[in-house]
Each structure stands twice: as C-alpha cells, then as structure tokens.
N, C-alpha and C positions, 0 to 999 in steps of 0.2 A: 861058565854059562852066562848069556847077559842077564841083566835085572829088567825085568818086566814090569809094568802098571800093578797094582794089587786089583784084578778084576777077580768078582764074586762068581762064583761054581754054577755056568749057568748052560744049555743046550744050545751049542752055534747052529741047530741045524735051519732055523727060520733065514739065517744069512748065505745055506747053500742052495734055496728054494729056487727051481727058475721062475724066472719074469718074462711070461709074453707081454710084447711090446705093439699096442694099440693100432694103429695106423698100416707100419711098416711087416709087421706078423712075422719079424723076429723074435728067437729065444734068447734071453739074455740066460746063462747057465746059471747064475748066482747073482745075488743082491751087492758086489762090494767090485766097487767101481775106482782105479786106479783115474786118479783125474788132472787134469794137464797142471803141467809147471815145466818154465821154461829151460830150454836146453839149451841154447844159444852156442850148438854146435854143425850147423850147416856150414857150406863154404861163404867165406864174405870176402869181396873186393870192394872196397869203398869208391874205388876208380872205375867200374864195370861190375855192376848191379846184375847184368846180363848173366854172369857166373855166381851169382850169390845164390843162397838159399837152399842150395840143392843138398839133398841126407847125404851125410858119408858115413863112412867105416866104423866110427864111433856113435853112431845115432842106430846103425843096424845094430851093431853089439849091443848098446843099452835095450833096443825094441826085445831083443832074444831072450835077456832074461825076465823082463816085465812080460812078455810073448808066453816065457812055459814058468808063470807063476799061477797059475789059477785066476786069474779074474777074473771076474764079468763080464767089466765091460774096460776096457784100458782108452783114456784119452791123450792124444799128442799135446803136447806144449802148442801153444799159439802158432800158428800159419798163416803167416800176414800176406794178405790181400792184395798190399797196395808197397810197392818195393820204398816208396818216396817216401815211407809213413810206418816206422821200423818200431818196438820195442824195444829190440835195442839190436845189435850185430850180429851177427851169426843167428837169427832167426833165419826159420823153413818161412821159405815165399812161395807162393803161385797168385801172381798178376794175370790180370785177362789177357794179358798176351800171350800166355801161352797154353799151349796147345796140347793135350796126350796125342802124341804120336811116337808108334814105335817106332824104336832105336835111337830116338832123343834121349839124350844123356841124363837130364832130369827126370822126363818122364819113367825112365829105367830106373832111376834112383828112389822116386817116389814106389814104384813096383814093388824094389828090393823089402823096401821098409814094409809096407804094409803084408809081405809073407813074414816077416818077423814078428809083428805085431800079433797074426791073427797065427801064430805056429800051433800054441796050446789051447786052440779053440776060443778064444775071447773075441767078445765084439770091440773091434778095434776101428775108432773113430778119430776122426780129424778134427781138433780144433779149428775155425778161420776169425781171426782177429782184425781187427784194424783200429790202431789207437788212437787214432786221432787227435784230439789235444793234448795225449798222452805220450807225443813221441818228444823224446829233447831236444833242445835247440840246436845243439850240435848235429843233428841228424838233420831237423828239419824246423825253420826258422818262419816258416809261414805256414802251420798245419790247419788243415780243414777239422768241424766242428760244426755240431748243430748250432751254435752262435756264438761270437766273438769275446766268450770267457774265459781267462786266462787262466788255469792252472799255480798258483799262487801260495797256498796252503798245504798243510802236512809234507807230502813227498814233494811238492810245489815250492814249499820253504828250503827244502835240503836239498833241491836238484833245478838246473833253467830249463823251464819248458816256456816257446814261442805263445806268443800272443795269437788265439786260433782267427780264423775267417767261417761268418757262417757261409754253410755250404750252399752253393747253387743248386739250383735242378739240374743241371747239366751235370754237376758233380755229385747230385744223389746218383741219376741214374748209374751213372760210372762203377761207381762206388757198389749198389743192387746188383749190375752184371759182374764186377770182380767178386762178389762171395758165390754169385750163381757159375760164373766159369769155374771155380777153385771145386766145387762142389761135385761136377759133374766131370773133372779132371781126375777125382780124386776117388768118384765111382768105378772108370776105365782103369785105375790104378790097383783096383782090388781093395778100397775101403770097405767098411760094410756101413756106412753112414760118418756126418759130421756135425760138429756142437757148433752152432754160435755164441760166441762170445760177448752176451749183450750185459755184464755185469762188469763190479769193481770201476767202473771209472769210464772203459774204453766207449769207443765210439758209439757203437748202439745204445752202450747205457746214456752217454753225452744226451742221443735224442732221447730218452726214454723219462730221463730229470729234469724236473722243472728248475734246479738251481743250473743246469747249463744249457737248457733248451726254452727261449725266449722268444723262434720265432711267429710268427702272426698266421702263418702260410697253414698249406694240408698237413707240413709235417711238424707241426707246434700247438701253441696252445694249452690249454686247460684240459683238452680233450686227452683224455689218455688213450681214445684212437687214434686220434693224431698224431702223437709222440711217439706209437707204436705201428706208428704206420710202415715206417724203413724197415724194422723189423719182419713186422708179417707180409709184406713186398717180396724183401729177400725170401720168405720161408716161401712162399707163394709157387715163388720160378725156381727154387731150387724142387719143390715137388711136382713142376711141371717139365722139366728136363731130367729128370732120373725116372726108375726104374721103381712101381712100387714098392719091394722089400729094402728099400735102402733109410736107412734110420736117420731120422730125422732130430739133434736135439739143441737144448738150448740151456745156457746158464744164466742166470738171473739173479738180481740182490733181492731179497726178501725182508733189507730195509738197509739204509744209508747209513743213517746217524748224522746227518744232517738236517740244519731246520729248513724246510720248506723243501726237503731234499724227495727221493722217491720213499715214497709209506710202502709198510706192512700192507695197511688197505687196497691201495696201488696194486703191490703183489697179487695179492690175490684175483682182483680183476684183471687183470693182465695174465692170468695164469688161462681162466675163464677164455680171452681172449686167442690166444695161441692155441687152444683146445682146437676151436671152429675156426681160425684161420689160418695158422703155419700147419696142424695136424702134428704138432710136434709129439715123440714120442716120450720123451726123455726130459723131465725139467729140470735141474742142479738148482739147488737152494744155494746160494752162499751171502754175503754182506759186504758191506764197507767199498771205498775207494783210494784211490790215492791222495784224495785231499780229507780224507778223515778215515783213516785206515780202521779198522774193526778188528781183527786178526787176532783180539784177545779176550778174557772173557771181565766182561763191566760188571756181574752180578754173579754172588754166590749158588743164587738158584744157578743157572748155567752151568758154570764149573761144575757141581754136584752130578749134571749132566753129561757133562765130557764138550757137547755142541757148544760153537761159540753163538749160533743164530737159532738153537731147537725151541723157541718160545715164540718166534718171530715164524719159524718154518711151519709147525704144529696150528699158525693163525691159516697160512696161507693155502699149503696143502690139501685140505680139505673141499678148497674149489678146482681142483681137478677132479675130472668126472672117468676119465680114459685115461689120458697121458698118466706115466709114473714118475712121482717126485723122489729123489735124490737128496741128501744135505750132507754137507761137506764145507769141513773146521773144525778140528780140538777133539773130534772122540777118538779116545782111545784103547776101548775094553772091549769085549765082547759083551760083557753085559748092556753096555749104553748102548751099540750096536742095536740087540733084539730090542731091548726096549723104545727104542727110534722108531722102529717096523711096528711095533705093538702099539704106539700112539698116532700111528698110520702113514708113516712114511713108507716106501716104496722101496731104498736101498740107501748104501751108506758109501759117499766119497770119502777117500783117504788119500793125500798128498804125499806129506813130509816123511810118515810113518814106509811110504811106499818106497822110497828111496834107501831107505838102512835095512827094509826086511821086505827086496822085488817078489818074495814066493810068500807074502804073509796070508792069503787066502787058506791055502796048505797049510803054515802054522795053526790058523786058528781052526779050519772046518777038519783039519784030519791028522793034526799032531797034538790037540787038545791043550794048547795055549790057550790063556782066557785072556791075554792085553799085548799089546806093542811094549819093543824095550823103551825103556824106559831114561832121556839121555838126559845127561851131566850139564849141559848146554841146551839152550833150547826149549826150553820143558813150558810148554803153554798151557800146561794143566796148572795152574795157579790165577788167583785172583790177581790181576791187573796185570805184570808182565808183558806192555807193551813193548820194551827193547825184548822180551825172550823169543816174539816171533821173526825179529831178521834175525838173527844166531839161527834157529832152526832153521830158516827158509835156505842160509848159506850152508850148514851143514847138507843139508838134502842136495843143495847143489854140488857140494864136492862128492858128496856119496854117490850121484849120478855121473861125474865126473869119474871116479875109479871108477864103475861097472861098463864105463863107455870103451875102459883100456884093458877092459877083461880081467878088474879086480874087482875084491872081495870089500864091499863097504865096509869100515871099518865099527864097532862095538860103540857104540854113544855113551853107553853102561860103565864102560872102564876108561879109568882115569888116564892111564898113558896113552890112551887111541885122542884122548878128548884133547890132552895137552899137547899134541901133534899137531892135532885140528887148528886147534888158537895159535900155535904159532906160524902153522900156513896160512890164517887168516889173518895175519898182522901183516907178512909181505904181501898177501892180497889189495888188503887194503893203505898199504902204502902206494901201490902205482893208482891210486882212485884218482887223484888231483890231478895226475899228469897224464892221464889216457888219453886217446885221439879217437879220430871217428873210423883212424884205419886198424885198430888192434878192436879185437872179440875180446873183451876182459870177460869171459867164461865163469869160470865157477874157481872155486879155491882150489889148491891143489895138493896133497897129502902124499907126501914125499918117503913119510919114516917108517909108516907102519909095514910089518911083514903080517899078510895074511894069508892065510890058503884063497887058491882061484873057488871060482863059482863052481867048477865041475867036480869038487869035493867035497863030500859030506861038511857041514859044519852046524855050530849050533845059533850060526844067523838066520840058516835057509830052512 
C-alpha cells in the first residue's frame, strides 16, 4: 500500500458539496478542481506550425482517466493562442485562424478530447495562454509583452528568453481576438467553458504588473484598470460570443514576491474588478512567476497549512461577492482541504498530487483516505525546499506521461519506483543542452517499473 500524508480524522463531505457557478448557472459536482499543468504532447512540426497543436492519442488517453476520476472541475494544460509565442513544443494551439469546422482534423481532435474530458461528468475546461515574454529565444527571439522587459532573473537566469517589444494596439487587438476565437472554438468543440491564464508570469499577468507593465497608454499605468484592461476586454468578447451557460474562469497571482511587483492589495481589487466586468465565474488563487518562483512554502505558518499562498488567498477572497475562489499549491490532506472551505474558500486545486492518484476525488470523498501519497522525491510539504518543487513538477510529468500510454503511475511512496524515476531523469536531463526547437523534450520517461494497467484494481486508484 503507498504511504500517505499523516492527515487528521476529519469529514471530506464539505469537499463533495456542489458549487453553483454564478454567472454561467452551472453545477460544478464537487469542490476539488484538477488544474492545468502542461503536457506538451500535441503534434509539433517546427517546419509547419499549420500541423502542430492538434490532441492525439495520448492526450485522449490521459483525458480518460482524469475524465472518470471524480472531479469537479478538470483544467487542460495551456492552449496557446498564438502559434509564434509557444511554451514550449508540443503545446495544444488554437490561433484565430482557425476555424471549428467539421471534419477539420483539429477541429475533430479538439472534439475527441473534450468527450474524454467531460466522460465522468466533470466540468472540463480549457486553459488559453499566451506567454509572451515567456517564450524562449529558441522559439521566438522577438516576443511581444506589455513593455520591453526582459525576462532576466530566476527561470531567466537558467533559461534565454528574447528581449520582449511592447505591444502595439494593433497587436493587442490580435492578441483580445486570438483568446476570443480559441474561446468560442472551443464552445463548438463541446467544452463546457475556458480559464484564462493571467498569472505566474505569462502575458496577461506581464500587463497586470507593474514590474513588467510600464506603459503610459489605456493599457498601463498606475491604474490597475488599466493594467487590467486586456484582461476584462478579452472576458468582455469571449461572453459576448458564447452562449450564456458556458463557464467562464480565470487564474490570478494573489501575490508575486516581488518588490513593486503585483500585491495581495491588487488582488483583491482586481478580483472586485472581474466580478462586474469579465462575470468570471471561477477565480484560481495561485502565486509566484518565472522570475521569482513561489512554488514553496517561506513560512512555517503556511506549511502548517499545507497552501503555499492560504494567507495571501484568505486576504483576497473575501472580495468576491459571486464568483468562487479556488486556491491551488501544497495542500495535501483532507483536513487542510475542509478547512480552506471553512476560512471561506470556495474549492481546492490540486496539480501534482493529480498526476500519481488521476481518481483521488474517489480516494478521498468515497474510499475514506484522509491525504495524497506521500513521495520520496518531490515532497513540498517542508519548509523552504525550493529545488523539491521541479523534482515534483517532473515526477507528475513522467506520471502523466505513463497514463498517456495507458500505464499505471508509478508509487512515489516506494523506493524502487523512485530510483527508476531518477535514473530516467538523469537521461532526461542529459539531452537538456543539446535540444533543438525541432524535438518535443516531453516529460521523463519510466522505462522499468511493471505495474498493473488503470483498468485494474490497484491501491493507487
């Protein structure tokens, strides 16, 4: 049996309560929301973009079992907007060029995926990203940005990312119609709504910070309408071209950790703001960016909590008046769980956890698990443990990686699944240096373990 979190004897049933969603007057079933993390297993041609993006065989596999695991609400990995302006390869695209038409082979692709997604009844949503100063040089050498600040620091120091250009008006607009076309592609597709991505770093968040939004115009400034202007634009037109039930949401930092960076304060007005202007339904708490990652926890208040941001979330939250907040990083119990909800949260995102246990709603609301296993590697329930969140972040990569080829994630818990792990991440990380922009360097790859497939009992599922 794996070894699990030590979580205290508490009643999961506040986490299977549903959540009507404000605006949109859908049912979310349950409070615990599977939340994107990237796959980066679409097709890609570096030479012909035109064939890139599209879900295969292995993106439907992984949707099926995250599909008939219980969740909520289940979010895609990133779905970038803008093909020129990548994540990284093997990202899902939909550019305003195209178009839901059937018997388009993307369009049918995107189809596939989304009956996989919503098979076990969960509200299954679309991430659309665009990362804009965020993309690397090797991809894109001149990338757009609310102004021309360079990516430099943290992930900046260990990775090239281009010198951005602030964005035209001609290149907002662009930009406001590629999430609004993705949006309403992805309603004919059979989503049941999509997240913006305005946090951690990427583009939305670029305008939203004043340490990377510097310009003078409507979309900068001091004003945090200003800065949020792109934002509630895009929310604007994507709920004037859909359909009213179609869910509307949005993921936000609920603080930087940088100085002069986006506040707590911010947060919260900005939550205020998106109420009365995007109608979002749905807000995700999270932190940090690529130039001062957050991803662990900096105070033992916290840890005690399980949240890496529940002090910073518990500020914010309470200025939504309709929409329902979300927060998502580091819990891992059932008890921290309820008590999130009890300090007025709305539900609970779960990432990494979702990767090694796709049916853990089931564990915990109807097999009477009180925590997530608990891994060898990876473990961010500890004070500081900045390197423990890439270990985890790649583990959950390789775990989504077997469940894409219709295996069984391997036990974090036990020591010979772990030492498997590390040594498929050493050849992983040996092609790092020499990768091109035409290989998908995917996720690690776990070559030794034998485990039972998903369609067998086990004591992961």
């Amino acid at each position: 049996m794996p070894t699990r979190y030590s979580g205290r004897d508490v009643d999961p049933m506040p986490l299977g309560e549903p959540l009507p969603l404000p605006f949109s007057s859908v049912v979310v079933p349950n409070r615990l929301m599977k939340v994107a993390m990237t796959e980066r297993m679409a097709t890609w041609d570096a030479d012909d973009l035109s064939v890139s993006g599209i879900p295969t065989e292995q993106l439907y596999t992984l949707y099926r079992h995250w599909g008939r695991g219980g969740w909520g609400l289940i979010v895609t990995g990133n779905i970038i907007v803008d093909p020129s302006h990548l994540e990284a390869p093997g990202n899902l695209i939909i550019s305003a060029e195209h178009k839901p038409l059937a018997g388009d082979s993307r369009f049918e692709a995107y189809r596939d995926l989304a009956v996989e997604g919503k098979h076990g009844g969960s509200i299954f949503l679309a991430q659309l990203n665009h990362p804009g100063r965020q993309t690397e040089q090797a991809l894109q050498s001149d990338p757009v940005s609310a102004s021309d600040v360079q990516l430099t620091k943290g992930y900046g120091a260990l990775y090239a990312f281009g010198k951005p250009h602030a964005a035209t008006l001609d290149e907002i607009e662009h930009i406001k119609d590629s999430f609004v076309n993705a949006a309403t592609y992805l309603e004919k597709a059979g989503f049941d709504g999509v997240q913006l991505h305005a946090a951690h770093g990427y583009l939305l968040a670029q305008f939203l910070s004043p340490t990377t939004n510097r310009r003078t115009d409507a979309y900068g400034g001091r004003s945090l309408e200003n800065r949020a202007r792109l934002l509630t634009e895009i929310a604007d037109g994507i709920r004037a071209a859909t359909n009213p039930d179609f869910v509307l949401a949005v993921k936000v930092n609920s603080v930087e950790f940088q100085d002069s960076g986006f506040s707590t304060a911010e947060a919260g007005r900005l939550v205020e703001l998106l109420e009365t202007r995007g109608r979002f339904d749905v807000i995700e708490l999270t932190g940090g960016t690529y130039e001062a990652p957050g991803w662990h926890h900096r105070k033992e208040s916290s840890r005690r909590r399980e949240a890496f941001f529940i002090e910073f979330a518990e500020l914010v939250a309470p200025h939504a008046k309709l929409a329902k907040c979300f927060i998502t990083g580091g819990i891992r119990t059932a008890g921290a769980m309820v008590d999130a909800l009890e300090s007025g949260l709305d539900g609970i995102g779960i990432g990494r956890p979702s990767a090694t246990e796709p049916r853990l709603p089931r564990e915990l609301l109807l097999r009477g698990s009180k925590a997530c296993i608990k891994p060898l590697v990876g473990d961010t329930n500890v004070l500081g443990g900045e390197e423990a969140w890439g270990f985890g972040a790649t583990l959950a990569g390789a775990q989504m990686q077997r469940m894409s080829f219709d295996q069984e994630p391997i036990d974090p818990s036990d020591q010979a699944s772990v030492d498997s792990f590390l040594k498929a991440f050493e050849a992983w990380a040996a092609k790092l240096p020499n990768r091109s922009r035409h290989e998908v360097l995917d996720h690690v790859r776990i070559e030794s373990v034998v485990v039972r497939g998903h369609g067998e009992e086990s004591a992961l599922l």
